[in-house]
C-alpha positions as CSV (number, residue, x, y, z in Angstrom):
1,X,53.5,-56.9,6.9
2,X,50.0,-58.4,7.1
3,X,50.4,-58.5,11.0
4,X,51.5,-54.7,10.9
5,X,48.2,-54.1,8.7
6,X,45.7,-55.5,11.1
7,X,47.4,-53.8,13.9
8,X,46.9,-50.6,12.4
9,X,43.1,-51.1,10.8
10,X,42.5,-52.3,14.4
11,X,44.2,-48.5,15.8
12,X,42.2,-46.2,13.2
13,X,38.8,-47.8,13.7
14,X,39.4,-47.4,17.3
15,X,39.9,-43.7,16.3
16,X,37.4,-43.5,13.9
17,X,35.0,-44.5,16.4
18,X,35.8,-41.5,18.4
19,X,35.4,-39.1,16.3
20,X,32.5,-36.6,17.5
21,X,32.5,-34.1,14.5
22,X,33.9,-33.1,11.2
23,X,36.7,-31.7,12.3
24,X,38.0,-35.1,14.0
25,X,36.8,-36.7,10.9
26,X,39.4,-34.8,8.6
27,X,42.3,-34.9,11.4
28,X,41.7,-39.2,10.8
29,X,41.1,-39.2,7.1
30,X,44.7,-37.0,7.3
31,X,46.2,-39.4,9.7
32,X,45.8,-42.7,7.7
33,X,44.6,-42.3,4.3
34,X,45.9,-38.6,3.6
35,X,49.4,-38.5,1.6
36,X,51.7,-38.8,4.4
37,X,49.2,-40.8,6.3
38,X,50.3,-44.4,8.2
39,X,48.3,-46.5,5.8
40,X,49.8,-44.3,2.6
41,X,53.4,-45.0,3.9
42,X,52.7,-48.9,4.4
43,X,51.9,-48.9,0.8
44,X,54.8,-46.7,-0.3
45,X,56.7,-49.5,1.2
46,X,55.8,-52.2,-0.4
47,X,58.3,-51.8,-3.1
48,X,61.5,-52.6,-0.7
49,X,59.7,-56.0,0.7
50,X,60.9,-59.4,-1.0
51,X,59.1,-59.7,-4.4
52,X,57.7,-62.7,-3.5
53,X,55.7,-61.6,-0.6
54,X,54.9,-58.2,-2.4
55,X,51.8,-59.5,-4.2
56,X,49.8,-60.6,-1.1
57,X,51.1,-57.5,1.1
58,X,49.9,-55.4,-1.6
59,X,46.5,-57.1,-2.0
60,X,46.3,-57.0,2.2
61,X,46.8,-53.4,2.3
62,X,44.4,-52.2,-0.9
63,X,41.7,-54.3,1.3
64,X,42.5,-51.9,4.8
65,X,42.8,-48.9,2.4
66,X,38.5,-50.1,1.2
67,X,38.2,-51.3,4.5
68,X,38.8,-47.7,6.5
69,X,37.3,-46.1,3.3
70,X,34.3,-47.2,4.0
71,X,34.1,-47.3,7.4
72,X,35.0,-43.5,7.0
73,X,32.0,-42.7,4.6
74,X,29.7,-44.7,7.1
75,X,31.0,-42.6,9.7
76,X,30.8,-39.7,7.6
77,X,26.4,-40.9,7.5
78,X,26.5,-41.4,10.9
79,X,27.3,-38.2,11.7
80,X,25.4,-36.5,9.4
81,X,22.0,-38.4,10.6
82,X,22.6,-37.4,14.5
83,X,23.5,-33.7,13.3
84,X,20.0,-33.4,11.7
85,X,17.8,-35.4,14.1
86,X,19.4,-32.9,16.8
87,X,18.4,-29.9,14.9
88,X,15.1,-31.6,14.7
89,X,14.9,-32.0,18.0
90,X,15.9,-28.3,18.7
91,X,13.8,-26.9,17.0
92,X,11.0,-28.9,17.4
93,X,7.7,-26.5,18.5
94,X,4.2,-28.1,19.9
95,X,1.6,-27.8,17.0
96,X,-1.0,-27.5,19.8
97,X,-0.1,-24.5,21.1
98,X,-2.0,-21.5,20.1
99,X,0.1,-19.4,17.2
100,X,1.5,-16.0,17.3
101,X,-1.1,-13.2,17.2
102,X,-0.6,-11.5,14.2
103,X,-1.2,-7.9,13.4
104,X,-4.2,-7.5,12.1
105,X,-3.8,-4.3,8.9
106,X,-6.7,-1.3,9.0
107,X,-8.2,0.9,6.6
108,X,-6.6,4.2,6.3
109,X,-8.8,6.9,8.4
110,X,-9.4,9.0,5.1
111,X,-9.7,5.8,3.1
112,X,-12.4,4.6,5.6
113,X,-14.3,8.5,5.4
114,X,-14.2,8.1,1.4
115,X,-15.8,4.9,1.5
116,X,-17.9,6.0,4.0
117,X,-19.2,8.7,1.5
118,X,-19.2,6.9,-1.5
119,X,-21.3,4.3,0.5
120,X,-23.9,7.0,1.1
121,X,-24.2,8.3,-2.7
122,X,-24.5,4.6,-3.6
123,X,-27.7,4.1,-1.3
124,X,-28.8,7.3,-3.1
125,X,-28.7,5.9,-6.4
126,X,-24.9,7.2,-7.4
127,X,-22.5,5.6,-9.3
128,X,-18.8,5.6,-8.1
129,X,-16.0,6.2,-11.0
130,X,-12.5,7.5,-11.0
131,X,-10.6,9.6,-13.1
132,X,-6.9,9.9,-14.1
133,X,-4.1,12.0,-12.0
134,X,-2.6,13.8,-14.9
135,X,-5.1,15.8,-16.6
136,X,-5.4,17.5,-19.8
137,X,-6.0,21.6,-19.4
138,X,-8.7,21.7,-21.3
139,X,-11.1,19.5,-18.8
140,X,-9.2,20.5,-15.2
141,X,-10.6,24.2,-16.3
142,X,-11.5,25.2,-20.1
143,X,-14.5,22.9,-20.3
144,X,-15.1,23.9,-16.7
145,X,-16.1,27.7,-17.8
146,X,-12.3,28.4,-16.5
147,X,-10.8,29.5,-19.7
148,X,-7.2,30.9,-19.9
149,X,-6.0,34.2,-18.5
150,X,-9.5,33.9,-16.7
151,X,-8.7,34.8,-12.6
152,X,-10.9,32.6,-11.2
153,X,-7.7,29.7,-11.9
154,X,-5.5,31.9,-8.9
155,X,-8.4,29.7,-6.8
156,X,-6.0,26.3,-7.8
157,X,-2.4,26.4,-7.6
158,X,-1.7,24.3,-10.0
159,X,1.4,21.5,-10.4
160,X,2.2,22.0,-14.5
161,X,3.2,18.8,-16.2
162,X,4.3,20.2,-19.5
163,X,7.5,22.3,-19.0
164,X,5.9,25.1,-21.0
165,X,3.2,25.2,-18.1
166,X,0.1,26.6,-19.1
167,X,1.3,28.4,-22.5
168,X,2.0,24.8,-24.1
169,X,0.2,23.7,-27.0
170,X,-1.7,21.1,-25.0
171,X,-1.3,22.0,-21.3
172,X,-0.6,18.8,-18.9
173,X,-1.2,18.8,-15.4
174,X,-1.6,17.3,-11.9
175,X,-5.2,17.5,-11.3
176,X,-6.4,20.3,-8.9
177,X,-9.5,18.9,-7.9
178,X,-12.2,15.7,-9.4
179,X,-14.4,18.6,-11.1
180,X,-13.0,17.6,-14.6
181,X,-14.6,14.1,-14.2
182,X,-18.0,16.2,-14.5
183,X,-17.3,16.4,-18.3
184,X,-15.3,13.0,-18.9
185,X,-18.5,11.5,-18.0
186,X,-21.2,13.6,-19.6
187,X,-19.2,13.9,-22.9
188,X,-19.7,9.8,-22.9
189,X,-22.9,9.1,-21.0
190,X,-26.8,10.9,-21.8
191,X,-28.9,12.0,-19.2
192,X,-29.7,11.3,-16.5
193,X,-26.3,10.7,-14.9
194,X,-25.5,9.8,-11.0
195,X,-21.8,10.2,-10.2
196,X,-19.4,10.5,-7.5
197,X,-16.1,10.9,-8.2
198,X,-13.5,10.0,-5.3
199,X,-9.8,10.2,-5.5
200,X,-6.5,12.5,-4.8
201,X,-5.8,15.9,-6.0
202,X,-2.9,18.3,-6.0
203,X,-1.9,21.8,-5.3
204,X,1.3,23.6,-5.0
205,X,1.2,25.1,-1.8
206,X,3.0,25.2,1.4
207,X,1.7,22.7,4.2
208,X,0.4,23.7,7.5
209,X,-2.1,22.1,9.8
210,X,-5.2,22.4,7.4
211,X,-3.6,22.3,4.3
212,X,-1.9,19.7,2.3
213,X,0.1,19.8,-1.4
214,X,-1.2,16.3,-1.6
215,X,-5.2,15.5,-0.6
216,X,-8.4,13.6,-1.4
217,X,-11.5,15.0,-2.7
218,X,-15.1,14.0,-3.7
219,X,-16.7,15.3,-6.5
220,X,-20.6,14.6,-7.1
221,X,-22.6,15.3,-10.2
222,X,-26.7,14.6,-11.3
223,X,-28.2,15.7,-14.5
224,X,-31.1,15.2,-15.8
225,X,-34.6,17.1,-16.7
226,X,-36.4,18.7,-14.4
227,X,-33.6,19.1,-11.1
228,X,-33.9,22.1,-9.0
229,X,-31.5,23.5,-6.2
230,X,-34.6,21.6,-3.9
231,X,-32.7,18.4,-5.5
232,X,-29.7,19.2,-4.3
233,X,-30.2,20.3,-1.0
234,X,-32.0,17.0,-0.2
235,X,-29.6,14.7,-1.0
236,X,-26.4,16.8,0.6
237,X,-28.8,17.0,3.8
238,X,-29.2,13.3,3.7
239,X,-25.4,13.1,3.5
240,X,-24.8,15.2,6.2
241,X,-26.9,13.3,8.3
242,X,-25.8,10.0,7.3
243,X,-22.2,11.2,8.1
244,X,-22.7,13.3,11.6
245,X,-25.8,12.0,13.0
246,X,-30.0,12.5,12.1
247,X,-30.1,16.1,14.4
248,X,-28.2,17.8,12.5
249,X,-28.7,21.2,11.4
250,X,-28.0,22.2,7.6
251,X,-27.0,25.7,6.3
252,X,-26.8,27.1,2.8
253,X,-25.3,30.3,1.8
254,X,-24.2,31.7,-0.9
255,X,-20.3,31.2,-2.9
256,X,-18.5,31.4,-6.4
257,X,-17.6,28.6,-8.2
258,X,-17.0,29.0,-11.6
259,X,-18.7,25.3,-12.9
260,X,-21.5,26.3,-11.3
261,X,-24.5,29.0,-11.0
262,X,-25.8,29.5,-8.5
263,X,-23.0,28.0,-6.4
264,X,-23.5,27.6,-2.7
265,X,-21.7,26.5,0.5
266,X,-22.8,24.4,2.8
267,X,-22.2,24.5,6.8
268,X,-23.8,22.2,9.4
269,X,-24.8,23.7,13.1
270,X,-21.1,22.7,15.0
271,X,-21.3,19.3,17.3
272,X,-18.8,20.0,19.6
273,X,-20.6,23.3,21.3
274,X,-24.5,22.5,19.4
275,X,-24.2,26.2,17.8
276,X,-23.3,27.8,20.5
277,X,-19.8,29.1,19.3
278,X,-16.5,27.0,20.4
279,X,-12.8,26.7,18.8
280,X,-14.2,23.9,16.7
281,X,-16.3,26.3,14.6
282,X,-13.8,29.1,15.2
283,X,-17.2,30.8,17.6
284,X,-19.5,31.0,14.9
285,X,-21.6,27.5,15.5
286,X,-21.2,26.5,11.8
287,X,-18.7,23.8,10.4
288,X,-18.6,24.6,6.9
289,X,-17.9,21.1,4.4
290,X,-18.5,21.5,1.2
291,X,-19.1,23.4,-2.1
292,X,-21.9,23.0,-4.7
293,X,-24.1,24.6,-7.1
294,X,-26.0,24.0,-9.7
295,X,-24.4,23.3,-13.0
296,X,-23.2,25.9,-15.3
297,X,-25.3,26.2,-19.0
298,X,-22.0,26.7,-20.5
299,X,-20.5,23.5,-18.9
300,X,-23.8,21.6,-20.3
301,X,-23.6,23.0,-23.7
302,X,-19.6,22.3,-24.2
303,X,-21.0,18.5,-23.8
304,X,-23.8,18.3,-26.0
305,X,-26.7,18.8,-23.6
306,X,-29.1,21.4,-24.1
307,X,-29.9,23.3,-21.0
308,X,-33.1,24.0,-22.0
309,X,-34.2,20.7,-21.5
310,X,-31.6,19.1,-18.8
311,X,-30.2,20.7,-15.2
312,X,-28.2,19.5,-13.0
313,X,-26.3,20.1,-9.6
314,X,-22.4,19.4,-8.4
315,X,-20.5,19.5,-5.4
316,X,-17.3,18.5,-4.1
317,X,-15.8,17.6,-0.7
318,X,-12.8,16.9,1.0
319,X,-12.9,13.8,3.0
320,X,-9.6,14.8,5.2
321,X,-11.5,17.7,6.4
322,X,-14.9,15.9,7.1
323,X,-12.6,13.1,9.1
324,X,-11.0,15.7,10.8
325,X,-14.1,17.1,12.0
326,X,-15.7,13.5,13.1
327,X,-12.7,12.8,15.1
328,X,-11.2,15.7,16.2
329,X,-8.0,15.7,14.5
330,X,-6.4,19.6,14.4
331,X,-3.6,18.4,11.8
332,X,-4.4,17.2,8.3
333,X,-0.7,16.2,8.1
334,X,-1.1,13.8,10.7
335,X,-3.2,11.7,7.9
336,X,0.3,11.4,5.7
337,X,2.9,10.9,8.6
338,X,2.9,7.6,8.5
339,X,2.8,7.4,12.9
340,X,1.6,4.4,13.8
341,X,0.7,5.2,17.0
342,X,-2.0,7.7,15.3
343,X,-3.2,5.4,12.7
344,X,-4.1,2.7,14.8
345,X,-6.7,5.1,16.6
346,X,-9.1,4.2,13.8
């Protein structure tokens, strides 16, 4: 029996030894130590040997069962340590190399123009603030001298909030432009007040190439004692240059806005064809960008200032149009698509 023993721990380290993987690991562990294994029979066996020899060929084959136990967990190491010091050395890389480039993100084209803007106004003395999305009825139009029933609100198509639309109690809405701003801020600030108001705006209309359900807008507002239309026309002429270069040409004409008396438009002289007429200012030289006036009594009173003593001018702007015009771009819906390929123009 003991001679049988160290003939067979002498077979399965032999085998052990060649074991490359887990696999051949588990076919040995089956093959001598498993239930119907070679060393498991010897010791089922050990029962029909003379008594007197049974204690010492039991204790000989406990010490080969220890023996290739732990020979087999030592192999078991061994294997493990060679598996990871190959995957080290796989995937091993040379820290002196120079990296991956990685893509470098970019402000939005319209984001850029709005900052653009607000940067101007700020140089001007201007304050930036923003206003919320959803708007209250009463300062999208009531408090902007756009009561109910009253047609100048067929100029906004307006996205309704409240399921009652405009005949609930408290009308809410999706704001249709930044105007309402104008009286969030002079209903908590006295005069004189510097303010440009960026953000988006909505309308409920169908998309084409200039016109978008979704869009940005800039409103601008200065009150104080003493500001004429001269005020105004001076500091959107110094925008204008700031944004399309010092030779341009401004023009003011006439335009109903209900916030606002008198309320203007403002065009400048077209940069493509230098006023000469071209399909960027549809042949007549101009390029109009904005709206503005000078602030309505009625607006100033519902806030607490006396018009007597304080004026003040607004305007408002949409950035999508003014980047449109700097670069060229004949589709505002290019802005939302999303194309890569167009955004990383800018």
């Amino acid at each position: 029996m003991a001679e049988d023993l160290a003939t067979l721990q002498i077979e399965a380290l032999e085998a052990l030894d060649q074991a490359a993987d887990d696999r051949a690991l588990e076919a040995w562990r089956a093959g001598y130590l498993g239930r119907s294994g070679r060393l498991t029979r010897v010791l089922r066996s050990l029962g029909s040997i003379p008594a007197e020899e049974r204690r010492a060929a039991g204790a000989a084959a406990n010490k080969a069962k220890t023996g290739l136990e732990a020979a087999l967990a030592q192999k078991e190491d061994s294997l493990r340590q060679a598996a990871l010091e190959r995957d080290l050395a796989e995937g091993a890389f040379d820290v002196t190399l120079p990296g991956k480039p990685v893509a470098i993100g970019r402000l939005h084209p319209v984001t850029q123009t709005v900052r653009e803007i607000c940067d101007a106004f700020v140089a001007m003395g201007f304050s930036v603030v923003e206003g919320p999305e959803v708007e209250l009825d009463y300062y999208n139009f009531e408090a902007l001298n756009i009561p109910r029933e009253h047609p100048a609100r067929d100029m906004w198509d307006t996205i309704w909030v409240s399921p009652e639309g405009p005949m609930a109690e408290n009308p809410i809405l999706l704001r249709t432009h930044t105007s309402p701003m104008q009286v969030r801020v002079m209903e908590q600030t006295r005069p004189p007040v510097r303010v440009v108001v960026p953000g988006k705006v909505y309308r409920y209309e169908a998309t084409d190439a200039t016109h978008e359900s979704m869009f940005y807008q800039i409103e601008g507002l200065a009150v104080d004692e003493g500001i004429s239309m001269a005020d105004l026309k001076g500091t959107l002429y110094d925008l204008a240059r700031r944004l399309f270069g010092e030779e341009r040409r401004i023009r003011f004409r006439c335009d109903y806005f209900p916030f606002v008396e008198p309320g203007v438009d403002m065009s400048i002289d077209c940069f493509n064809c230098k006023g000469a007429g071209c399909r960027t200012c549809k042949n007549s030289g101009w390029i109009e960008i904005l709206g503005a006036g000078m602030v309505h009594p009625d607006v100033l009173r519902r806030v607490g200032y006396d018009p007597d003593v304080y004026t003040g001018f607004a305007f408002g702007m949409g950035p999508e149009r003014i980047a449109m015009l700097r670069h060229g771009i004949d589709d505002i819906r290019l802005f939302y698509s999303n194309d890569l390929r167009f955004l990383k123009q800018f």
